[in-house]
C-alpha positions in Angstrom: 87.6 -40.2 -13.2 87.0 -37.3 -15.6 89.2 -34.8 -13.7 92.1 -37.3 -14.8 91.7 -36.5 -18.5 93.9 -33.9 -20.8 92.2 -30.6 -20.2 91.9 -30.5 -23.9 89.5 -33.8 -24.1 87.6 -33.2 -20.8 85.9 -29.6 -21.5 84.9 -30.8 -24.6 82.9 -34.0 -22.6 79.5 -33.7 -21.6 78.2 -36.1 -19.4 74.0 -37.2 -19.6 72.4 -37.6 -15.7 70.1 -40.1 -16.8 72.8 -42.7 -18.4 76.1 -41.5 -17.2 76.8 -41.8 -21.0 80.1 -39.6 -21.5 79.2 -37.9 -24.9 82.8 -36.1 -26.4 81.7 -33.4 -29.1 84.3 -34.9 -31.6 84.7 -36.2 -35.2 81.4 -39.0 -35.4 82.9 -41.8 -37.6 80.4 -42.6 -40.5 79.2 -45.4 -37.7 78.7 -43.2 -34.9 81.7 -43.3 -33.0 83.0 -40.7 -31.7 86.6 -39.3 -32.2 89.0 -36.8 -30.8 93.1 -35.4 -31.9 95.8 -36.8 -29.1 99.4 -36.3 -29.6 99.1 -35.7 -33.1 96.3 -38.9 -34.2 93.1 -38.9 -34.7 91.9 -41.5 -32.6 88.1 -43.4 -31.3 87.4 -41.6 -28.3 86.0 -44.4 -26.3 89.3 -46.0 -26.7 91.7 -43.2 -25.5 89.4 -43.1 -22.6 89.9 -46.5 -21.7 93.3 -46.3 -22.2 93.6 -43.2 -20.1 91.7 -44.3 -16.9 93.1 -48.0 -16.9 95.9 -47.7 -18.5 95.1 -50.5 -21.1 95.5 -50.5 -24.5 93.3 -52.8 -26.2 94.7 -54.9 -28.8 93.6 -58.4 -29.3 90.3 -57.4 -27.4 87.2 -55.0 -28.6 85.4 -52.7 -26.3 82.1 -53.5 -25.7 79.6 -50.7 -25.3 77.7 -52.2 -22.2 75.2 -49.0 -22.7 74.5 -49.6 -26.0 75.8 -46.5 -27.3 78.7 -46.3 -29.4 79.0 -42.5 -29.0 79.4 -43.2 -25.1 82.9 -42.7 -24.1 82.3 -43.6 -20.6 85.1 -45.8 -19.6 83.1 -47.6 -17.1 79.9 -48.2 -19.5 82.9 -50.3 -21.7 84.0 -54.2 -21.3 87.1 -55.7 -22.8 86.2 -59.0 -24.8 87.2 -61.0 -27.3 85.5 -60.8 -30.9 83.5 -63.7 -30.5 81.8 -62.7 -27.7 81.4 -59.2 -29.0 79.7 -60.7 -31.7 77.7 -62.6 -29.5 76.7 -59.6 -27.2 75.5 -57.5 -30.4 73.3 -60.1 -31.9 71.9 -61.2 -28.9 70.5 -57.1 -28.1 69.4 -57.0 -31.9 67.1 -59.8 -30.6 66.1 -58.4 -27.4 62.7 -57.4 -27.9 61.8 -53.7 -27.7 
């Protein structure tokens, strides 16, 4: 799947063995996610992945970060829910004992 993306956006990924958590040395927002220029934008990384390996575009959905790492750009670690369960999905791994 990584051979797939823009030259520009795939040398700067680097990929951890023990996860298979895609890391993209980008622009960290001020909440750790990770984000890289396309076209002209400035845009979340994890989201242009998505978008370029399934050819979705997420709108009335929110990727969820199944690895629990927001600077994971993995398109396969993400899920496409609603807010709610989002929401939901977040609170109840807050909860999860450590």
């Amino acid at each position: 799947m990584i051979e797939h993306l823009p030259p520009h956006i795939r040398k700067r990924i680097a990929v951890c063995e023990k996860t298979g958590c895609w890391q993209v040395n980008g622009d960290p927002s001020s909440n750790g996610y990770q984000r890289v220029w396309y076209k002209g934008e400035r845009v979340m990384a994890h989201k242009l992945l998505y978008w370029l390996a399934y050819g979705v575009k997420p709108r009335t959905r929110q990727d969820d970060h199944l690895c629990e790492n927001v600077a994971c750009c993995n398109p396969r670690h993400l899920d496409l829910v609603t807010p709610s369960v989002n929401c939901k999905r977040r609170h109840r791994r807050r909860k999860k004992p450590q």
